[in-house]
C-alpha positions as CSV (number, residue, x, y, z in Angstrom):
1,X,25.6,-2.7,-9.6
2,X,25.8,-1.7,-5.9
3,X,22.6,0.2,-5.0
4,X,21.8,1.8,-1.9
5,X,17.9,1.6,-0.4
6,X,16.9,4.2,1.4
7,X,13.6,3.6,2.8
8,X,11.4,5.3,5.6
9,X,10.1,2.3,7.6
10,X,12.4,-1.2,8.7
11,X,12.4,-4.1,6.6
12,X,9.3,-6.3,6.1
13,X,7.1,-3.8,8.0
14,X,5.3,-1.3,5.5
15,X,3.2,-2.8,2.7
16,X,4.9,0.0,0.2
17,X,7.8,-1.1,0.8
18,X,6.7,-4.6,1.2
19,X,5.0,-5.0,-1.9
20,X,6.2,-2.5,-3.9
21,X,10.3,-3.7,-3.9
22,X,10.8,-5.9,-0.8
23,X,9.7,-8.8,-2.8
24,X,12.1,-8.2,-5.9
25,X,15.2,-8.5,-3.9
26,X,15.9,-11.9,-4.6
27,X,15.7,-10.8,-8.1
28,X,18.0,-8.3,-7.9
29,X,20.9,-11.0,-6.2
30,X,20.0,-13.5,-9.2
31,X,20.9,-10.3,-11.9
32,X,24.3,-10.0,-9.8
33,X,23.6,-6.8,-7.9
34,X,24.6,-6.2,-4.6
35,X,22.2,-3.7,-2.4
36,X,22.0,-2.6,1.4
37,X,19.0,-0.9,2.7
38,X,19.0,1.5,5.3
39,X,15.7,2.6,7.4
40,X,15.1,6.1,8.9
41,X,13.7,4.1,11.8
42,X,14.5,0.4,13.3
43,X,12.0,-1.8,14.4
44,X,12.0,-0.4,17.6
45,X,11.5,3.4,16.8
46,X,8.8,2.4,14.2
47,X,6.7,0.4,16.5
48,X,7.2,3.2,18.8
49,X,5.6,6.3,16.6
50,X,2.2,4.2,17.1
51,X,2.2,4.9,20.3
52,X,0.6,7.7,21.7
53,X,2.7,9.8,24.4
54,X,6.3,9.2,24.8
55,X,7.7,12.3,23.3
56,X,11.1,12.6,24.4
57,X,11.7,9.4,22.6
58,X,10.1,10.4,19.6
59,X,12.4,13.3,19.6
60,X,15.6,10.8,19.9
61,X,14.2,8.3,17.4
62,X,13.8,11.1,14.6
63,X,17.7,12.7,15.9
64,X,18.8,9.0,15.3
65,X,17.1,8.8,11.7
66,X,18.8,12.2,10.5
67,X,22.7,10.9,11.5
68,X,21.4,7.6,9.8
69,X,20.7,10.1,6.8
70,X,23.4,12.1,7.2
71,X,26.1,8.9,7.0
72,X,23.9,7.5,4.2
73,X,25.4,10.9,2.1
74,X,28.6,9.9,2.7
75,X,27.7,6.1,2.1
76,X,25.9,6.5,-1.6
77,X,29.1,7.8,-3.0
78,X,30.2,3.7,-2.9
79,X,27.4,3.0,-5.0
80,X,25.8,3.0,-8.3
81,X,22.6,3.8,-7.8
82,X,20.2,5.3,-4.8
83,X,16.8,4.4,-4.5
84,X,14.9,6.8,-2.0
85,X,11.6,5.5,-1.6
86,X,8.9,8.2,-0.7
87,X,11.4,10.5,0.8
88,X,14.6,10.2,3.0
89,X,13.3,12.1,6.1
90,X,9.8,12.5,7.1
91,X,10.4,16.0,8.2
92,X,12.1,19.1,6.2
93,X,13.1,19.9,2.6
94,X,15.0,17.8,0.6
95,X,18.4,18.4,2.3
96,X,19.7,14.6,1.6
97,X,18.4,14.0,-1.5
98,X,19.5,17.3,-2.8
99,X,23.5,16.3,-1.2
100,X,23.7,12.7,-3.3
101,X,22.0,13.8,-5.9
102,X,23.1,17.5,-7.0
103,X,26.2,17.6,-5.1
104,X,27.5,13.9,-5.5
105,X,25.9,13.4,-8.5
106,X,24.5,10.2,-7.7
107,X,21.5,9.0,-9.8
108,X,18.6,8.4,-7.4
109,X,15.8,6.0,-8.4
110,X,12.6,7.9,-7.1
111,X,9.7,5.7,-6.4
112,X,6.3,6.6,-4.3
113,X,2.6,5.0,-3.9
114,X,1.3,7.7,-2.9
115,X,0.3,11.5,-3.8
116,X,2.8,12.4,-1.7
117,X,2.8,16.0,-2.4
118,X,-0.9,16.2,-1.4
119,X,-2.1,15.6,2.6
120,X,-5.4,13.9,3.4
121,X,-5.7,15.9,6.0
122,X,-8.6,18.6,5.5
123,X,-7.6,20.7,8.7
124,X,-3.8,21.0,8.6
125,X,-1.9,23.6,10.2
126,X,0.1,25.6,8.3
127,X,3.2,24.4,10.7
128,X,2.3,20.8,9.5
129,X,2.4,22.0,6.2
130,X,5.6,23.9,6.2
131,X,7.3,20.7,8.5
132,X,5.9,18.4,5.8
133,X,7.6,20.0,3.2
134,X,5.6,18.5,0.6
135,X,6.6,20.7,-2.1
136,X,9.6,18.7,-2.1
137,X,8.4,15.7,-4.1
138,X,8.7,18.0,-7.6
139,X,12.3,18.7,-6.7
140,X,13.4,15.3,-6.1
141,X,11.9,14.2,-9.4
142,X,13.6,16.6,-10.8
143,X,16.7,15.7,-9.8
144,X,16.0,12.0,-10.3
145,X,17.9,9.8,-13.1
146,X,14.7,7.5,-13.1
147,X,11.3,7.8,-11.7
148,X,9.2,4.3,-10.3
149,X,4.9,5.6,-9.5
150,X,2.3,3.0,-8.7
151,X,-0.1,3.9,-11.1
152,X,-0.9,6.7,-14.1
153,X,-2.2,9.5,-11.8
154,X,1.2,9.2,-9.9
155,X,3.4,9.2,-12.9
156,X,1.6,11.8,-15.1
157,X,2.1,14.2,-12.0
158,X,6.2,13.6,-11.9
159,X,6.3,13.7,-15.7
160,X,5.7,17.6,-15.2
161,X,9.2,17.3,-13.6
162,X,11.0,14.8,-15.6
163,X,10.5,12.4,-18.9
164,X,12.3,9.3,-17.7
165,X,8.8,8.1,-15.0
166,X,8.0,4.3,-15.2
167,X,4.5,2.8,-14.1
168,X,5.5,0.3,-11.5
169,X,2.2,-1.0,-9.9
170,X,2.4,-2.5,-6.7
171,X,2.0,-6.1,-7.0
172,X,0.8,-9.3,-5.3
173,X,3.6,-12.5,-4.8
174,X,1.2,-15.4,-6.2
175,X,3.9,-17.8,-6.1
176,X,4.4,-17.0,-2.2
177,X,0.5,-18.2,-1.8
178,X,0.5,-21.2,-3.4
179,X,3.2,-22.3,-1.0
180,X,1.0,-20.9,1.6
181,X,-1.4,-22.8,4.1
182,X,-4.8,-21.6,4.0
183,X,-7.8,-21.6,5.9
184,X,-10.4,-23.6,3.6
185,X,-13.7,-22.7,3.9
186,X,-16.4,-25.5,4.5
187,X,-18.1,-25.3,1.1
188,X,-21.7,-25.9,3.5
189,X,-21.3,-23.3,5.6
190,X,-23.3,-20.2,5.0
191,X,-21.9,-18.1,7.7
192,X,-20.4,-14.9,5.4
193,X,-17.4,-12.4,6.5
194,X,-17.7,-9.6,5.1
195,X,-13.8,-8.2,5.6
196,X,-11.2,-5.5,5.3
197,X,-7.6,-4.7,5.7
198,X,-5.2,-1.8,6.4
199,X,-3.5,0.4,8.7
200,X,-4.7,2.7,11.0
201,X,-4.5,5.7,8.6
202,X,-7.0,4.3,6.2
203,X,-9.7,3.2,9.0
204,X,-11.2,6.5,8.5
205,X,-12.4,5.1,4.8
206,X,-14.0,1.9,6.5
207,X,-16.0,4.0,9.2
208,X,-16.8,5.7,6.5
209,X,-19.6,3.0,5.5
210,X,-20.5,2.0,8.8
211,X,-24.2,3.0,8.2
212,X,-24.3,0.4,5.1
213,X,-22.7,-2.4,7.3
214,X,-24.9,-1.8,10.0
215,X,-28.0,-2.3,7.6
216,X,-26.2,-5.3,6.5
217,X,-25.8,-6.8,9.5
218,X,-29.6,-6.0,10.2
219,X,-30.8,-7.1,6.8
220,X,-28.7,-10.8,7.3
221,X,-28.0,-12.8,10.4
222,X,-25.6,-15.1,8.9
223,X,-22.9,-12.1,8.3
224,X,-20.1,-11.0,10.6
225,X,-17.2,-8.8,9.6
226,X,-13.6,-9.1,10.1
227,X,-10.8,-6.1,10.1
228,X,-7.5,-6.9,9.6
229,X,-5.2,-3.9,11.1
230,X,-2.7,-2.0,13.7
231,X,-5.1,-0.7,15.3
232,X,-9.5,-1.3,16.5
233,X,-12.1,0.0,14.2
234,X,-14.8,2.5,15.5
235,X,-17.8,0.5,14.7
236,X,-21.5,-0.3,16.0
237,X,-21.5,-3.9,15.0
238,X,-22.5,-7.3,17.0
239,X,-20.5,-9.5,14.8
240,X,-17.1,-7.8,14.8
241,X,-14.1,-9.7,15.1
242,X,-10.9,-7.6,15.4
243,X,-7.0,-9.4,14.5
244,X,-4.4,-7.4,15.0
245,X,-2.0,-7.6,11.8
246,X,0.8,-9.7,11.6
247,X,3.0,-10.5,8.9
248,X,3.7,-13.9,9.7
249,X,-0.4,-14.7,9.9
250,X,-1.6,-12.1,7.0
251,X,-2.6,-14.2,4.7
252,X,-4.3,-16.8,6.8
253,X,-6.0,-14.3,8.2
254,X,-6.9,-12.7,4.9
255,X,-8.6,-16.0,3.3
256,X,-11.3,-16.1,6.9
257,X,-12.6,-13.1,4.2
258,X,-15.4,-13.7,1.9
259,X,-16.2,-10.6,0.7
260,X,-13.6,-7.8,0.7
261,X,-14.0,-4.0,1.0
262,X,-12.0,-0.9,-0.5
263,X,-14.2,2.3,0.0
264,X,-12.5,5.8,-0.4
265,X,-13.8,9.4,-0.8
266,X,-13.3,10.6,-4.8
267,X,-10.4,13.1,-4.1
268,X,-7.0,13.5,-5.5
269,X,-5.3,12.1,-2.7
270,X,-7.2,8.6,-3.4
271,X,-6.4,9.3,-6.7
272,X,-3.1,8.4,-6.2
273,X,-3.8,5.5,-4.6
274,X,-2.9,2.0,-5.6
275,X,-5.9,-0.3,-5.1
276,X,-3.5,-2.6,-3.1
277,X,-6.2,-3.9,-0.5
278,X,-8.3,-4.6,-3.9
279,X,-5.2,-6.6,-5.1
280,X,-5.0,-8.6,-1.7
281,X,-8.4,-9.7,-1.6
282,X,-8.5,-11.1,-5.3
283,X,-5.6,-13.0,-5.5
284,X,-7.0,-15.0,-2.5
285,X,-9.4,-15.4,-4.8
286,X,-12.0,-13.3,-2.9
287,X,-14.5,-10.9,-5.2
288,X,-14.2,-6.8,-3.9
289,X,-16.2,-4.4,-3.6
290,X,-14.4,-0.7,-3.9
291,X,-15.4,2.6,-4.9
292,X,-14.9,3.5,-8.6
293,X,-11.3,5.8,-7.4
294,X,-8.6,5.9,-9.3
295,X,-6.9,3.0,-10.7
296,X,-9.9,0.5,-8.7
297,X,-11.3,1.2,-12.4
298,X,-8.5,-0.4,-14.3
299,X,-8.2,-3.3,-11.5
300,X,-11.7,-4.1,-11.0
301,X,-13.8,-4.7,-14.3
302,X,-17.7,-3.8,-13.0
303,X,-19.4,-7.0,-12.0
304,X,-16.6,-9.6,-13.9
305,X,-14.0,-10.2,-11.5
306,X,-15.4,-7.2,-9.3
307,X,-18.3,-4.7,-8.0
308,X,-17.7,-1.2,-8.3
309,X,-19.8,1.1,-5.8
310,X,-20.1,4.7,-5.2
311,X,-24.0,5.2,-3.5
312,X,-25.0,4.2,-0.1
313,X,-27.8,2.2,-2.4
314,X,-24.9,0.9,-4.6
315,X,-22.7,0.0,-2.0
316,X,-25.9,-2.3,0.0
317,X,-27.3,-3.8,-3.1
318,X,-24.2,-5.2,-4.2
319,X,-23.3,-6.6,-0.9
320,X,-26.5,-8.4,-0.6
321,X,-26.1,-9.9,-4.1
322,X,-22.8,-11.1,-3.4
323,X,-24.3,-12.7,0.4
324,X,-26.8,-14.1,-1.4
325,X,-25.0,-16.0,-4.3
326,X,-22.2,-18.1,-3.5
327,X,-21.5,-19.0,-7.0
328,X,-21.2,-15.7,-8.1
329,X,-19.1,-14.8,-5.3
330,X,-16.9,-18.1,-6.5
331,X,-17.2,-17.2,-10.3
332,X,-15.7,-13.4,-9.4
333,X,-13.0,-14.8,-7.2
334,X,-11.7,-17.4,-10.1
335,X,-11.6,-14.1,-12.6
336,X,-10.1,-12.0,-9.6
337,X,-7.2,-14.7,-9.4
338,X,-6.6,-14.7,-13.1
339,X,-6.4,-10.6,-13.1
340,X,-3.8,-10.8,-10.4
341,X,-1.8,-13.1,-11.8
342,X,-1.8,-11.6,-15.7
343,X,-1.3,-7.9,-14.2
344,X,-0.4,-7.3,-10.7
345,X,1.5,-10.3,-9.5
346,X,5.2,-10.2,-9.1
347,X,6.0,-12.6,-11.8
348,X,4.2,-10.4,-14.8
349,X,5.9,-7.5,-13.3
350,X,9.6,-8.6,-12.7
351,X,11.2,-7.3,-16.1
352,X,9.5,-3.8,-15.7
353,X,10.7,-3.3,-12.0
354,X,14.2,-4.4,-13.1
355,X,14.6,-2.4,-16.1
356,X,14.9,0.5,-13.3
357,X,18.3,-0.7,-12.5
358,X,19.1,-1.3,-16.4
């Protein structure tokens, strides 16, 4: 089959698209299909929106994205299938996706990560609202020929719109890590990096326990903490080490971790959310500690290959633990491996992502 991408962000940028279909391309070349992806923004203009300022070029960057949209209407109707991953324009209703697939009758595979039609935003305007258009994630599932969600919240919410929804969890390459150099840790060393990893959307969630790393950092002087992102935390901590994320480094950088973190509020925008920073830190073999959200509940098994916390004193005492034993920290990052690789790796989930293009 010939199937057209049509993706938000450039190639080998966004972990959703990273993560969630990047990876199974060379799949898709071994089945005999033939697919071309096409990005609302370049490199460039996507490096750019981080940025603050620098307006005007916004404003051409987002002019450039709709013609790239626009051509992409005419484009689909040489291929088989469309995959629109999260949307086809950041901005507006669903003008492209209603063209190729009401009025060329196209059949769009509709995949998102996210709760999408939701904001995490507690004080948006109602401009931001009505520019966001989020309303438009129901019709597009509607008008979909298959449906791809990262987890059962997702999928039960665009089953109200259509029948044909597959769970398609976002998933870790293990077979890329193997091959992989790693930082190994000196088995005598008792210096403990307490870590995390994201963009600078999510950072809010991180600051969000800054009192319990603080006490942590007071309660142990042989802790520091590491954050892995686009952009500096806001924290009061001595032993802070920032990296600035980098694709070609991430997983190097990922294994300096002994100890990984995951907390989020319990809403239903983390609802929808896919416990991927979980997923990181365990198949490195690294025991997490994330808030009981979502699918973290089905990923994370309470204190086998994982801790669950939800209280200040929950969150503290099972850090602590985990500083002070290394071989439970060891024992949960051998059952954390094993979880990956059964459920969330790419390998145990290659049959189910291509039976979307069946």
């Amino acid at each position: 089959m010939k199937i057209l991408f049509i993706v938000p962000y450039p190639t080998g940028e966004a972990p959703s698209q990273r993560f969630r279909f990047e990876q199974y391309f060379k799949f898709l070349s071994s089945k005999g299909h033939i697919y071309h992806i096409s990005s609302f923004l370049n490199a460039h203009n996507w490096r750019l929106f981080y940025k603050p300022g620098n307006l005007v070029r916004k404003g051409a960057a987002l002019l450039r994205g709709f013609t790239v949209r626009l051509l992409d209407c005419f484009k689909s109707m040489n291929y088989d299938l469309v995959f629109i991953h999260r949307e086809a324009s950041p901005l507006g209703p669903p003008l492209f996706e209603w063209i190729i697939g009401k009025v060329l009758k196209k059949k769009i595979i509709y995949d998102f990560d996210d709760a999408i039609w939701l904001t995490d935003k507690p004080k948006e305007t109602l401009l931001e609202r009505f520019v966001k258009s989020r309303s438009k994630v129901g019709q597009i599932c509607s008008w979909s020929y298959k449906i791809s969600c990262g987890n059962d919240y997702l999928a039960n919410y665009a089953k109200q719109f259509n029948a044909n929804v597959l769970v398609n969890p976002t998933t870790i390459d293990t077979e890329r890590l193997k091959t992989s150099t790693l930082v190994k840790k000196n088995p005598h060393n008792e210096n403990i990096v307490i870590g995390w990893t994201g963009s600078h959307t999510t950072l809010k969630y991180l600051e969000s326990i800054a009192n319990i790393l603080f006490r942590i950092e007071q309660q142990f002087v042989n802790v520091s903490f590491l954050v892995i992102a686009n952009r500096e935390p806001i924290l009061n901590l001595k032993n802070l080490k920032f990296i600035q994320w980098k694709e070609e480094t991430e997983i190097e950088d990922l294994s300096q971790i002994d100890i990984g973190l995951m907390p989020l509020p319990d809403d239903e925008w983390t609802k929808g959310k896919c416990g991927f920073k979980a997923l990181q830190y365990m198949s490195l073999g690294i025991p997490a500690v994330a808030s009981p959200v979502g699918v973290n509940t089905t990923i994370i098994q309470h204190s086998t290959n994982g801790y669950l916390a939800k209280t200040d004193k929950e969150w503290f005492e099972t850090l602590s633990e985990l500083i002070e034993k290394r071989e439970l920290r060891d024992l949960l990052g051998l059952r954390s491996i094993k979880t990956v690789e059964m459920y969330y790796s790419v390998n145990s989930n290659k049959e189910r992502f291509l039976s979307l293009f069946a």
